[in-house]
C-alpha positions in Angstrom: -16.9 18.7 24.8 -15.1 17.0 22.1 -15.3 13.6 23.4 -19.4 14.1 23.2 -19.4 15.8 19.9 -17.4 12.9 18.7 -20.1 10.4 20.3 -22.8 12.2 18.9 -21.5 12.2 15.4 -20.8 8.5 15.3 -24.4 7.7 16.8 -25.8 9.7 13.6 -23.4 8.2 11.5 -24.3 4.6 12.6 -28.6 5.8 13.0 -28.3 6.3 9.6 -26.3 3.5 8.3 -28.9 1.4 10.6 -32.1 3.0 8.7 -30.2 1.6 5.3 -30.0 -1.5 5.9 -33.4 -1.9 8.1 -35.3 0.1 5.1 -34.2 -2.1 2.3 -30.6 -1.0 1.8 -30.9 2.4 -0.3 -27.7 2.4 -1.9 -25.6 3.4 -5.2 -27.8 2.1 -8.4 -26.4 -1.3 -9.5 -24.7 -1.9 -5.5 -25.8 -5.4 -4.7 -27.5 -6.2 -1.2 -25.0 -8.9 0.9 -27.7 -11.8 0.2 -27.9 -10.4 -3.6 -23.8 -11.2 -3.8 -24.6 -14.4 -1.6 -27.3 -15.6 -4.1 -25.2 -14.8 -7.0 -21.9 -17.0 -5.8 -24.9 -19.9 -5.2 -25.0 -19.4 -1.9 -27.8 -19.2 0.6 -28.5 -16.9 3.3 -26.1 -17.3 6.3 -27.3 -19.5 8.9 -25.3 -20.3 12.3 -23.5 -23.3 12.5 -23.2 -23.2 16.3 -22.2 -21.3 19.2 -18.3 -22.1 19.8 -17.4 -18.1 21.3 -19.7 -16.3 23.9 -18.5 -12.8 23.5 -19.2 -10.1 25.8 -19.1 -6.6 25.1 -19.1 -5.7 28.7 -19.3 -1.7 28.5 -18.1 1.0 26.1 -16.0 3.1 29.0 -12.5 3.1 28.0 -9.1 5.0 28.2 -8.4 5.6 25.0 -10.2 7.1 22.1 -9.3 5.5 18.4 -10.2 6.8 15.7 -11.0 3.5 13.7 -13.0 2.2 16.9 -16.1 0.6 15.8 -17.9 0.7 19.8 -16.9 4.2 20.0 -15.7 3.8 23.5 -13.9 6.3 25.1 -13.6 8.3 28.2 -16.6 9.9 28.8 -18.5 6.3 28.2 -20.5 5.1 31.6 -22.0 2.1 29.6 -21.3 -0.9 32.0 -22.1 -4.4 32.3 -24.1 -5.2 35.5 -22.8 -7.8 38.1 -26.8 -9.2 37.6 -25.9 -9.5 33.8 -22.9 -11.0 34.1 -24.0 -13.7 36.5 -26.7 -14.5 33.5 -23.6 -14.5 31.3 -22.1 -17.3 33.3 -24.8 -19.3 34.1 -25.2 -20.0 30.6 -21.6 -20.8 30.5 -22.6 -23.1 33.2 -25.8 -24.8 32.1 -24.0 -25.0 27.8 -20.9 -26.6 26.5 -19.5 -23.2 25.1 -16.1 -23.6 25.0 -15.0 -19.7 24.7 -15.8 -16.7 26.3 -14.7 -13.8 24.9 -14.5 -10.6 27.2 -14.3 -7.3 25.0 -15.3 -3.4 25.0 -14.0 -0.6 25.8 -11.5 -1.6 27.7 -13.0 -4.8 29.0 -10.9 -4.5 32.0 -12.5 -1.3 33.3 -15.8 -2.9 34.2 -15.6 -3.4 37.9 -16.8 -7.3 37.2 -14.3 -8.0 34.6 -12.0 -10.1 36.9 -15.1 -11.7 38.7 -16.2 -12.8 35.1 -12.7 -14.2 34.6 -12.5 -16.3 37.8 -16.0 -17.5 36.8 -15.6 -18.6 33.5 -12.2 -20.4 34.4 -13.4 -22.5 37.1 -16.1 -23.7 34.8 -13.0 -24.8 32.6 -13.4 -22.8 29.6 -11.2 -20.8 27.4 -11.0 -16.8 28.3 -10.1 -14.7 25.9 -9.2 -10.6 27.0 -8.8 -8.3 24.0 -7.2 -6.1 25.3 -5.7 -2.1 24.3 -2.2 -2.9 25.9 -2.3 0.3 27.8 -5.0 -0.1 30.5 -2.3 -2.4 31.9 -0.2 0.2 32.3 -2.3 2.6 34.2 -2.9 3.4 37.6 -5.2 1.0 39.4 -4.4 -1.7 36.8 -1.2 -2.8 36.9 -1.2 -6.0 38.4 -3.7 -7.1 35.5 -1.0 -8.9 33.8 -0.5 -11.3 36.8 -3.8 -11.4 37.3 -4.2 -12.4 33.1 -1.2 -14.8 33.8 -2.6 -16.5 36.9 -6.0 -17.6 34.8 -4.4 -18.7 32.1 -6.7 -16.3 30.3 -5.7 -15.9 26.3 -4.9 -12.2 25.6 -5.2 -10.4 22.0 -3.8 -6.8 22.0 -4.6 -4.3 19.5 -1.6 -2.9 17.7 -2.0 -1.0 14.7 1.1 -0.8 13.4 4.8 -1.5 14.6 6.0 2.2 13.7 5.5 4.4 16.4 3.9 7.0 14.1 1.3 5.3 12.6 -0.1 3.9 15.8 -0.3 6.8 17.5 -2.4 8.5 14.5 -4.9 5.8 14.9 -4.4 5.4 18.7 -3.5 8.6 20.0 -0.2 10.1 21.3 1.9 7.9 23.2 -0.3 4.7 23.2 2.9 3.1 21.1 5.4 3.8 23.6 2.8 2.3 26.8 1.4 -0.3 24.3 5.7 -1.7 24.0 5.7 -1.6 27.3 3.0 -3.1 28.4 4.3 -6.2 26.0 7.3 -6.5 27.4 5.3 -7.0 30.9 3.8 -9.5 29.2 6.5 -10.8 27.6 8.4 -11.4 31.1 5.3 -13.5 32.4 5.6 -16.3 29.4 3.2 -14.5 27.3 3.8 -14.8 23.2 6.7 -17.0 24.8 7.0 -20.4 22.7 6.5 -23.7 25.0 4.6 -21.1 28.1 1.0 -21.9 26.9 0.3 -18.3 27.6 -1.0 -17.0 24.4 -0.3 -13.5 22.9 -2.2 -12.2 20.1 -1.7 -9.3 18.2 -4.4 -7.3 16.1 -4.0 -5.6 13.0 -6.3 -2.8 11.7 -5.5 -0.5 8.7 -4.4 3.3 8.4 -7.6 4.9 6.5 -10.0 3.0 3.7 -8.0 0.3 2.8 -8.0 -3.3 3.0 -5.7 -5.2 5.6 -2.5 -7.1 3.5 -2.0 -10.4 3.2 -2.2 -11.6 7.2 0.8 -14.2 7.4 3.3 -11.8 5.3 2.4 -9.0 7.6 2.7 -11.5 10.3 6.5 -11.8 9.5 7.4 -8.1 9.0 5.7 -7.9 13.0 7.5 -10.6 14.0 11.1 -9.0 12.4 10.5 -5.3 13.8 9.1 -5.9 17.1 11.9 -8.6 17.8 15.0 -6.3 16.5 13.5 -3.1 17.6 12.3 -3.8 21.1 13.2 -7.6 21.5 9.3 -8.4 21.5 7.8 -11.6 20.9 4.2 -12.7 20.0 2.5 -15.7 19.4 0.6 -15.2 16.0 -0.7 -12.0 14.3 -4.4 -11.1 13.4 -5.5 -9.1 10.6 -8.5 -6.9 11.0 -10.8 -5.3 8.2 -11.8 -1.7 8.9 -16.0 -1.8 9.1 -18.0 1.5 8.2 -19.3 1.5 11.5 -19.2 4.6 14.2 -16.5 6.9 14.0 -14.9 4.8 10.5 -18.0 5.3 9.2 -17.9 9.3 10.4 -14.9 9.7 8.6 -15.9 8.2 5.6 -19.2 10.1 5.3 -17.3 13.3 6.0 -14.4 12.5 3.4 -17.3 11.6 0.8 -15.5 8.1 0.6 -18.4 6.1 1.8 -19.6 4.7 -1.4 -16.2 4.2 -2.7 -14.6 2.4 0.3 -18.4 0.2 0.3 -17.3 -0.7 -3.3 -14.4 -1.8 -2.8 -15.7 -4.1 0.2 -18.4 -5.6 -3.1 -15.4 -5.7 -5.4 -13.3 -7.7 -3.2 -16.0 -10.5 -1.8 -14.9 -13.7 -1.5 -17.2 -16.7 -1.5 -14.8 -19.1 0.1 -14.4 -16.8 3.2 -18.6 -17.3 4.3 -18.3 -20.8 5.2 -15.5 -19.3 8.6 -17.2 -15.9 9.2 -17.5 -15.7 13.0 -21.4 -14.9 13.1 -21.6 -18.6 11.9 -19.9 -19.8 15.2 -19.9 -17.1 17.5 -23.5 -15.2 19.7 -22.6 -11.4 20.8 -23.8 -10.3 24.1 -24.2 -6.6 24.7 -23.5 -4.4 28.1 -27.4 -5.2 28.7 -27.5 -8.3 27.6 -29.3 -8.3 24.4 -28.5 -10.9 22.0 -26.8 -9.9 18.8 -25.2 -12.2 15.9 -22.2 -10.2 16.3 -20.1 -7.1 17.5 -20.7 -5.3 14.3 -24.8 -6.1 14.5 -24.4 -4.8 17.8 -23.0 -1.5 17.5 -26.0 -0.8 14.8 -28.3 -2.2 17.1 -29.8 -5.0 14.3 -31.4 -7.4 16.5 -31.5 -10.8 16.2 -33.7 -12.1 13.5 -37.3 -12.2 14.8 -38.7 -15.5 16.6 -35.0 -15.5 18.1 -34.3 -15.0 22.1 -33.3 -11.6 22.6 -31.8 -11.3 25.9 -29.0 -13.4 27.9 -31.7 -14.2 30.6 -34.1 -16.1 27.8 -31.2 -18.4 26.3 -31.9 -20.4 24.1 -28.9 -23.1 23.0 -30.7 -24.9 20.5 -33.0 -21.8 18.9 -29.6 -19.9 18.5 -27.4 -22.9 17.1 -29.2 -22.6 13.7 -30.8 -19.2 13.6 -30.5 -16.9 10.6 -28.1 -14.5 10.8 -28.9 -11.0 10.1 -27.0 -9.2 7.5 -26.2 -5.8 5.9 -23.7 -3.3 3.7 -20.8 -3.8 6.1 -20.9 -7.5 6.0 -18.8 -7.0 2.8 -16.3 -6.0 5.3 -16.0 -10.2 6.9 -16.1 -11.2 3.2 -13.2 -9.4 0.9 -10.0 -10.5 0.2 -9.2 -13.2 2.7 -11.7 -12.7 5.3 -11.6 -10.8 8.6 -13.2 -12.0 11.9 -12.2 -11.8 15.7 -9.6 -14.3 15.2 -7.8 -12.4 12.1 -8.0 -13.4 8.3 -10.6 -16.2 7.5 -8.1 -17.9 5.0 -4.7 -18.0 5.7 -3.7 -18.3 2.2 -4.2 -15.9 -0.5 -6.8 -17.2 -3.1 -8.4 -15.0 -6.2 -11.5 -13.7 -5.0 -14.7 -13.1 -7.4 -15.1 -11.0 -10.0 
């Protein structure tokens, strides 16, 4: 019963968020639009540049239930990607030269196709990418995943919020710390984060409450130094994350009356020089279904791609989609301030001023 009041909430939270943007945006008097800010940094509206990353939400059923979780996945989920779906997935793989597919959720693992999509996507040579929630590998009925992971060479990215037990486990729930550390140290043992392996080990980053992420490589170093002298841990780099009012972040916000403010910071903190590497340039988001999206975030609030485009995986269009508009809205802010934030962490490394 809590799960589904939960799920309801964040559906009305993101319906009306949706309605916003879709109706022209109503917002705080004098709160730019994300093309306004674009047009006023002499920038045009955001185009894609490519499609370098297929990724693949393949269903919102998962073991866990975050509170910052932007798919509000959970439990109680049955949203799955068909085996019919997924072979459309990789023929595409097959018949394009995308280099990347990215497998996500939920926990991507639990769709019963997941490892079928992996064996797929390897033998046609490209790069696999699991983000994964570190626990599923330790529950029952998945713990050989890591071999499995380790065997295809796929690239794994594990959420983990924090390095103090505490302040995971608020975000994460309690115990997902302790199972997350030792589901690394499985990995760990089977070359992953290991220098010189090959077997990459990525850790994610998102913030406690309505703040922005710090600076990623400092952060990067304080992960590094705890997770080494506290549990003897090693990773191969660390990626910051910003927060997006989207789902149950977005619930929280509305519910704290901190949307507005936490939106305003996003406008505050925009950073021209972070448009040019914002994954929507590079990247096409496939949904449980199918449907085409211009990214994860699009997804979840159901903004379609813009019209004229191919909406489904089964109507692929490589060239149409290499240079469509991308659709944009309030939370795009989010892949804009400070030093970016996309799949692959912060969009600069560095630390430049951003825009008044």
């Amino acid at each position: 019963m809590q799960l589904t009041l939960l799920r309801q909430k964040a559906e009305l939270a993101n319906a009306a968020f949706q309605r916003s943007i879709l109706e022209g945006e109503a917002r705080p008097q004098g709160q730019p639009t994300f093309d306004q800010r674009l047009q006023q940094s002499g920038l045009g509206r955001l185009r894609a540049t490519g499609i370098e990353v297929l990724q693949i939400n393949v269903g919102k059923v998962c073991n866990q239930t975050c509170t910052h979780c932007h798919v509000d996945a959970g439990p109680d989920r049955r949203e799955n990607m068909s085996r019919q779906t997924a072979e459309a997935v990789i023929e595409v793989l097959a018949a394009s030269d995308i280099p990347t597919l990215d497998i996500t959720g939920g926990a991507p693992e639990m769709n019963p196709n997941f490892r079928w999509l992996v064996e797929q996507a390897r033998r046609l040579d490209r790069r696999v990418i699991d983000r994964c929630n570190l626990t599923i590998l330790m529950a029952n009925g998945f713990k050989d995943l890591p071999e499995f992971l380790a065997e295809h060479d796929v690239e794994v990215v594990a959420s983990l919020p924090c390095y103090l037990e505490d302040n995971c486990d608020s975000q994460r729930g309690d115990g997902v710390f302790r199972r997350s550390i030792e589901a690394l140290r499985r990995l760990n043992s089977l070359g992953y984060g290991v220098p010189d392996t090959g077997r990459k080990l990525s850790l994610v980053y998102n913030p406690v409450g309505a703040s922005l992420p710090p600076q990623q490589d400092k952060l990067e170093a304080t992960y590094r130094r705890e997770l080494k002298d506290r549990y003897d841990i090693v990773f191969s780099e660390l990626h910051t994350i910003t927060n997006l009012p989207i789902s149950r972040f977005l619930d929280d916000l509305l519910k704290s009356n901190h949307l507005d403010e936490y939106l305003q910071k996003l406008i505050d903190s925009f950073n021209p020089l972070t448009v040019d590497g914002v994954m929507c340039r590079s990247m096409l988001s496939v949904d449980w279904q199918g449907r085409l999206f211009d990214c994860d975030f699009n997804q979840m609030l159901n903004i379609e791609l813009a019209e004229g485009m191919p909406q489904t995986i089964e109507d692929f269009d490589a060239e149409l989609l290499s240079q469509r508009q991308i659709m944009t809205g309030r939370h795009c802010f989010g892949c804009t301030a400070g030093c970016g934030s996309s799949c692959q962490g912060a969009v600069l490394k560095a630390n430049p001023e951003t825009s008044s």
